[in-house]
C-alpha positions in Angstrom: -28.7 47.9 114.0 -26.3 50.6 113.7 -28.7 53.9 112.5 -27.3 56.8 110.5 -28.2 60.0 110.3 -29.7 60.8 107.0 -27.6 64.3 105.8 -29.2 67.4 103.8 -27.0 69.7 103.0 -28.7 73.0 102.3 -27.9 75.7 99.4 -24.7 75.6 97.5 -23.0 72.6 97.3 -20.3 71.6 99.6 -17.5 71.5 96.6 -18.8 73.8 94.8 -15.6 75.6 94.1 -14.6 79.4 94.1 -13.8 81.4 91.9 -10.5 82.3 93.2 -7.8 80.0 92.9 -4.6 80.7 95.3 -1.6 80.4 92.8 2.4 81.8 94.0 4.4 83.8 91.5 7.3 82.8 90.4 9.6 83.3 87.2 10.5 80.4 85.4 8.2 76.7 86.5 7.9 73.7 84.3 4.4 73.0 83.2 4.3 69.9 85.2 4.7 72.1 88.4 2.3 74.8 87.5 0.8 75.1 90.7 1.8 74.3 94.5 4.3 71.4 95.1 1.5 68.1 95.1 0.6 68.3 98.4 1.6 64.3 100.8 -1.6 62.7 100.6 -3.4 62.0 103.3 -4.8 58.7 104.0 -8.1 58.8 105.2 -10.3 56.7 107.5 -12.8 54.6 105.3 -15.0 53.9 107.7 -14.7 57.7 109.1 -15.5 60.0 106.5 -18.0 62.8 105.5 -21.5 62.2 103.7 -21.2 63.1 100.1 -22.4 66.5 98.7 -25.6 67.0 97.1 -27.6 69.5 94.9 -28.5 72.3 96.4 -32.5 72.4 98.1 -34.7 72.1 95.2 -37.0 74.2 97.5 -34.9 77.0 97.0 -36.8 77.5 93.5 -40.6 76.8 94.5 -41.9 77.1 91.1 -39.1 74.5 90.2 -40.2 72.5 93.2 -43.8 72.7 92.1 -43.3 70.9 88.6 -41.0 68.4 90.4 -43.7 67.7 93.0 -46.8 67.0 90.7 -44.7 64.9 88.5 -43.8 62.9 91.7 -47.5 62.5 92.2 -48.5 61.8 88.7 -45.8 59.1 88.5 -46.8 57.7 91.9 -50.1 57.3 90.6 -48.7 55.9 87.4 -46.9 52.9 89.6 -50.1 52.5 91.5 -52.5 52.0 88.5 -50.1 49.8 86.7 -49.2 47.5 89.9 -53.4 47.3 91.0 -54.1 45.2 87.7 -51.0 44.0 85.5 -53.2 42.9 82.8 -54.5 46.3 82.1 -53.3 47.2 78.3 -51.1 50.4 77.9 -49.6 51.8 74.6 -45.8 51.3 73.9 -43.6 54.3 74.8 -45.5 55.7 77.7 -44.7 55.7 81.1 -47.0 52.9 81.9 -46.0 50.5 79.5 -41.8 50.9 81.2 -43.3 50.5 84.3 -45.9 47.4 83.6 -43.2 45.9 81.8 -40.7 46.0 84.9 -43.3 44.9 87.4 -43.8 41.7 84.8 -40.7 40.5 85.5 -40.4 40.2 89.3 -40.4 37.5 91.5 -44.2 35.9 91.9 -43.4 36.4 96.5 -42.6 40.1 95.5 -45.1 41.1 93.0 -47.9 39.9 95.3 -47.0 41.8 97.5 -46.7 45.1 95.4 -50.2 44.2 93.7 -52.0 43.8 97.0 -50.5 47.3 98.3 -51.3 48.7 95.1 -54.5 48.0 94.9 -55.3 49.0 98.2 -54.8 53.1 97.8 -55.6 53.1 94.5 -58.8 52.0 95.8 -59.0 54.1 98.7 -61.2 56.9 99.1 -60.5 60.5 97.8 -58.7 61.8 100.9 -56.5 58.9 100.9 -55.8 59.2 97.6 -55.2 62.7 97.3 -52.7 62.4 100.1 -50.2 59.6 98.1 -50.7 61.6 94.5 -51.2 65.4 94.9 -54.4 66.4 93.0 -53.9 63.8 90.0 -55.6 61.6 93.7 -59.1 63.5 92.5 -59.0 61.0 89.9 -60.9 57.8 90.1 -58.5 55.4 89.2 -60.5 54.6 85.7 -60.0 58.5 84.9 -56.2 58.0 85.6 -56.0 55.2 83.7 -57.4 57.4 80.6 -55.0 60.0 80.6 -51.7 58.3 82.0 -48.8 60.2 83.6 -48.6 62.5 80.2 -52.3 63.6 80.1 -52.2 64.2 84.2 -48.9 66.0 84.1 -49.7 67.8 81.5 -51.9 70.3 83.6 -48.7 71.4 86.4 -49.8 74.2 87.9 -46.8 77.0 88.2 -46.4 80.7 88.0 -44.4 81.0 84.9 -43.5 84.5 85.2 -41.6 83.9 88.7 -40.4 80.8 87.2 -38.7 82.9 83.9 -37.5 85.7 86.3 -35.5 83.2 88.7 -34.0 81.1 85.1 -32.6 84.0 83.4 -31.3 85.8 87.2 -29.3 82.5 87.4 -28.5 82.8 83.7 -27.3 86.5 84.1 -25.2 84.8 87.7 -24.0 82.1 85.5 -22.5 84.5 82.9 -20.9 86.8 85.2 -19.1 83.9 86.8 -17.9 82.2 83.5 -16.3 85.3 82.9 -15.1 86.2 85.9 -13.5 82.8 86.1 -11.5 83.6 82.7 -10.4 86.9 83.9 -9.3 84.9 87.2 -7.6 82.5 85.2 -5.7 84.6 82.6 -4.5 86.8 85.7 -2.9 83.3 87.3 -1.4 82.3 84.6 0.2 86.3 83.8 1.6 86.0 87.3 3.0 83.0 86.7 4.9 83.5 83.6 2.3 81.5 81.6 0.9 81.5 78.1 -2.8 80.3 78.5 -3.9 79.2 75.6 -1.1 76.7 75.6 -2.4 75.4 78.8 -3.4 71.7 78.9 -7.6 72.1 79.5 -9.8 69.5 81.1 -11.1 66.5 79.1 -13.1 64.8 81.7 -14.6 64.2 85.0 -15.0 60.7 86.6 -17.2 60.0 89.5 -15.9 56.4 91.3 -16.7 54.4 93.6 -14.1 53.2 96.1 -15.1 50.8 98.3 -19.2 49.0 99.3 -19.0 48.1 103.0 -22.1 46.0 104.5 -23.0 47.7 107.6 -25.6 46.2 108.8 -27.3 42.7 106.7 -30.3 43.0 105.2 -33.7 40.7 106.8 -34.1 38.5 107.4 -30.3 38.6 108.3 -28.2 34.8 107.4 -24.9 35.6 107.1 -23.3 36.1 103.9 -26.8 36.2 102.3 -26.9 39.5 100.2 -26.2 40.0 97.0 -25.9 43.5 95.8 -25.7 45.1 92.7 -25.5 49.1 91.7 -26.4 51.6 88.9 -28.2 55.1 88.8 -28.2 58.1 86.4 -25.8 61.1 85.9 -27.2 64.7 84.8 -24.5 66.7 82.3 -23.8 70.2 82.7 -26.5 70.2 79.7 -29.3 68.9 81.5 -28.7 65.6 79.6 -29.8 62.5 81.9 -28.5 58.9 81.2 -28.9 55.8 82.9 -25.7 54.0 84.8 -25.8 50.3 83.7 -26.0 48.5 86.5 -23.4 46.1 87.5 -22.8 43.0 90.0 -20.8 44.5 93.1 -20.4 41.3 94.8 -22.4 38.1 97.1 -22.0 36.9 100.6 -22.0 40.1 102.3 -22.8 40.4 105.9 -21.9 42.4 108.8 -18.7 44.2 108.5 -17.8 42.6 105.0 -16.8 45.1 102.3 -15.7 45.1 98.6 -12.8 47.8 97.8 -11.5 48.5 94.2 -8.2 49.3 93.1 -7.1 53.0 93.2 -8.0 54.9 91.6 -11.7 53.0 92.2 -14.6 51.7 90.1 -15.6 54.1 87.6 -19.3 55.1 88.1 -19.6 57.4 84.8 -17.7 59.8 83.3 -18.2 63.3 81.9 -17.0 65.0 78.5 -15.3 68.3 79.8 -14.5 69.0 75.7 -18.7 68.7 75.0 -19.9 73.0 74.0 -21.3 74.7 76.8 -20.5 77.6 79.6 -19.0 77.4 82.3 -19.2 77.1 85.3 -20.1 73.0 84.7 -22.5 71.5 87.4 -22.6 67.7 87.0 -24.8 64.9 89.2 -24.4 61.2 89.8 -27.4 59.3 91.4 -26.5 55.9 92.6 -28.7 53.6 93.5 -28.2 49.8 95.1 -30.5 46.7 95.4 -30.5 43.1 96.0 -30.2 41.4 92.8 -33.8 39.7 92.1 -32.3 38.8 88.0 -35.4 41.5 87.0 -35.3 44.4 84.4 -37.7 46.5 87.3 -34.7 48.6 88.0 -34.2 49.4 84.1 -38.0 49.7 83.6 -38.0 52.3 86.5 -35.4 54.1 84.9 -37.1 53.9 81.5 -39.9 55.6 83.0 -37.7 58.6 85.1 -35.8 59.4 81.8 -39.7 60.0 80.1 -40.6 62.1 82.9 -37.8 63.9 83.4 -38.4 64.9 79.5 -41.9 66.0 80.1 -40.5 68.4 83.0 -38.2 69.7 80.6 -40.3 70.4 78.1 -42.3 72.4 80.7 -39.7 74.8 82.0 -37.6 75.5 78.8 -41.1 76.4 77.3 -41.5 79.8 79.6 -37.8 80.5 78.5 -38.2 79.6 74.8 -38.0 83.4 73.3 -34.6 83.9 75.3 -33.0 80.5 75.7 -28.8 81.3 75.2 -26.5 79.0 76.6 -26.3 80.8 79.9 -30.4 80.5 80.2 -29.6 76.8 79.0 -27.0 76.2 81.8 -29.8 77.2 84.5 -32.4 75.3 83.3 -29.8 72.1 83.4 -28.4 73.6 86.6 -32.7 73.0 87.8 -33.1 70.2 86.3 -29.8 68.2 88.1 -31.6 69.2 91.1 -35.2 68.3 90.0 -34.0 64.7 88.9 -31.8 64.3 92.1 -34.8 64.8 94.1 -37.5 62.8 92.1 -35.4 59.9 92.2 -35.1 59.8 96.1 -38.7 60.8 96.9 -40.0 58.5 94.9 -37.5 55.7 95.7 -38.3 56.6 99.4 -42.3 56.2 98.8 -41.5 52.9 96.9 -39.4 51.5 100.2 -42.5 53.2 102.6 -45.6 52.0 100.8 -44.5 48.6 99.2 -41.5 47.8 101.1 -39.7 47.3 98.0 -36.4 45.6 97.9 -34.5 48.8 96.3 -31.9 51.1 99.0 -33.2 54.6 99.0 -31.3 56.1 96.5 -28.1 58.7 97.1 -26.9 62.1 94.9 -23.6 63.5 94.5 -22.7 66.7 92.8 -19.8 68.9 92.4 -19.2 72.0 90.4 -16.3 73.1 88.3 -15.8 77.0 87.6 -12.7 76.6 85.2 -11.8 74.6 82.6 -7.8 75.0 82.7 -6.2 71.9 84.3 -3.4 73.8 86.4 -6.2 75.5 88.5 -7.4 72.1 89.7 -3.9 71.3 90.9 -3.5 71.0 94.5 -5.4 74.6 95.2 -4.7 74.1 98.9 -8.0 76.4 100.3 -10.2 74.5 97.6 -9.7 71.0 98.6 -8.4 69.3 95.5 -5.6 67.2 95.6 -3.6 65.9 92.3 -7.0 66.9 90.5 -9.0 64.6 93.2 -11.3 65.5 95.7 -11.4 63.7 99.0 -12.9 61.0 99.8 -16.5 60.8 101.1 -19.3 58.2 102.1 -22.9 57.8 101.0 -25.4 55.7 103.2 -27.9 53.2 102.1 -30.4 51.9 104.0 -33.6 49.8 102.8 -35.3 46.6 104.0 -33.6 45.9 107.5 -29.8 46.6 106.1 -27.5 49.4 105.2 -24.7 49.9 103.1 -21.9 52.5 103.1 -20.2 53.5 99.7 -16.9 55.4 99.8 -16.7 57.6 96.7 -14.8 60.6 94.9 -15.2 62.8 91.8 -11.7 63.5 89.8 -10.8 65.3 86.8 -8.6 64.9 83.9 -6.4 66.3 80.9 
């Protein structure tokens, strides 16, 4: 089996794109050709290209990292309890009910499996315990059971004052470089003979998937055995997170087979540039892939993230409540793109470690747009769009004895 290197790419995101946007004067251009000549495009190797930017290092924000961390745990502990003893009642709209209802629907082979592994840490003595869910493991798992994720959760340990200085910093960043961008932006288009405001502005931004290549089977391997199907979630420049239907990518995949969609690719989710809100725009796709098993555990798992993610939101807008402007409300969604980013692969991760679960560990991609004027995006040659595209790149997946390779790209439009 071929192994791939598993990519973190640290601080500012990889296309996260300048400020400065390399325009030539001239006196009279159509509005088609605002910008450089489109640039011959490139074809790129499929099988050769770079791993697909992330968020920046939640780490890079510990009090951030903090509340992401113990609602990992609490949620861990929330699987745990649920998984140990299916019959155990919960109340409708809590984290536990999504999650008991998911795990009801599996496969008999693959739930007794996830029961027995369940069962044993939640079972397990303090140090083991404390070890898989933070200090939510101090609980017996009777005490858990009381309170659930939200009464756990709800005592995250932070230091609020650091965490409002570092929000409105990033606010006060955030503001400087929306209006730096305008000034950048009106000064283009004066150069180039151009009345702004008559300026076709973005409408949307579409994340897509190109082409799902089978790397390596999954066990045990028969040829042509998998069948595969996708989904995730996408985080708006508001902090707004929304699950990615999943859909059927294809059957009979083995070694080497792969499934490629027409140009301009399969549309993964799609973004309302028009929406209110500052600029610069952050936005987040997480994509996750599995072997169709005809459950709803993937959209009971997803249930559940959307409730936590709430609950973390609720805590760190609350230490910015007095002063929250759209600017403090970009940085808290700027946060929380990270936060969910991160949740979602840790605890994917610790799902495929502990209960060998038959999910792929799940994949982020993020991109950042400074302006919202269409001609900037057109063929900036320093900045690495092309015809409002950015190139091509490749997300791994690996889980249960296979990996997958997904081609992808994010593009805007007017």
């Amino acid at each position: 089996m071929t192994t791939h290197p598993r990519t973190r790419l640290p601080g500012l995101r990889r296309y996260a794109v300048p400020l400065l946007v390399l325009a030539s004067a001239v006196t009279t251009v159509p509005l088609q050709a605002v910008a450089q000549e489109p640039r011959p495009v490139v074809v790129q190797d499929p099988d050769n290209l770079p791993p697909t930017p992330g968020p920046g290092s939640l780490r890079d924000n510990p009090q951030v990292y903090a509340i992401a961390e113990d609602a990992n745990h609490a949620l861990r502990y929330s699987y745990a309890a649920v998984a140990a003893d299916l019959a155990h009642p919960y109340a409708e709209g809590t984290v536990e009910h999504d999650l008991q209802t998911g795990l009801r629907t599996l496969p008999a082979d693959r739930l007794e499996r996830i029961v027995k592994s369940a069962h044993t840490v939640v079972n397990a003595d303090v140090a083991t315990r404390t070890a898989q869910f933070g200090r939510h493991g101090l609980l017996t798992l009777d005490e858990f059971r009381k309170v659930g994720f939200d009464g756990a959760f709800s005592g995250v340990r932070f230091d609020a004052d650091a965490l409002k200085k570092s929000l409105l910093e990033r606010a006060s960043q955030l503001e400087a470089a929306e209006k730096a961008a305008e000034q950048d932006a009106q000064r283009r288009a004066f150069e180039l003979k151009l009345d702004l405001s008559k300026l076709p502005k973005l409408t949307s931004l579409d994340f897509r998937v190109e082409r799902v290549k089978c790397v390596d089977e999954t066990n045990p391997e028969w040829p042509g055995d998998d069948e595969i199907v996708a989904g995730g979630l996408r985080v708006d420049h508001l902090g707004t997170t929304k699950k990615v239907s999943e859909w059927f990518v294809g059957d009979g995949f083995y070694d080497g087979k792969a499934k490629t969609y027409a140009d301009p690719g399969r549309l993964f989710t799609s973004f309302d540039l028009t929406a209110s809100g500052s600029w610069p725009r952050g936005f987040l796709a997480v994509v996750m892939m599995a072997e169709q098993d005809g459950s709803g555990f993937a959209a009971a798992v997803q249930a559940a993230w959307a409730k936590v993610k709430d609950k973390v939101t609720q805590v760190i807008a609350h230490v910015v409540a007095t002063v929250l402007t759209p600017y403090v409300g970009a940085a808290i969604a700027e946060a929380l793109g990270q936060l969910v980013g991160w949740l979602v692969g840790v605890f994917v991760d610790w799902l495929l470690e502990l209960f060998q679960d038959d999910l792929f560990e799940a994949r982020t991609a993020h991109v950042e747009l400074p302006h919202r004027y269409e001609f900037l995006y057109n063929n900036p040659a320093h900045l690495g769009w092309t015809n409002h595209r950015l190139p091509s790149t490749s997300m791994w997946f690996t889980g249960h004895g296979g990996q997958y390779k997904v081609n992808v790209h994010w593009q805007v439009n007017s």
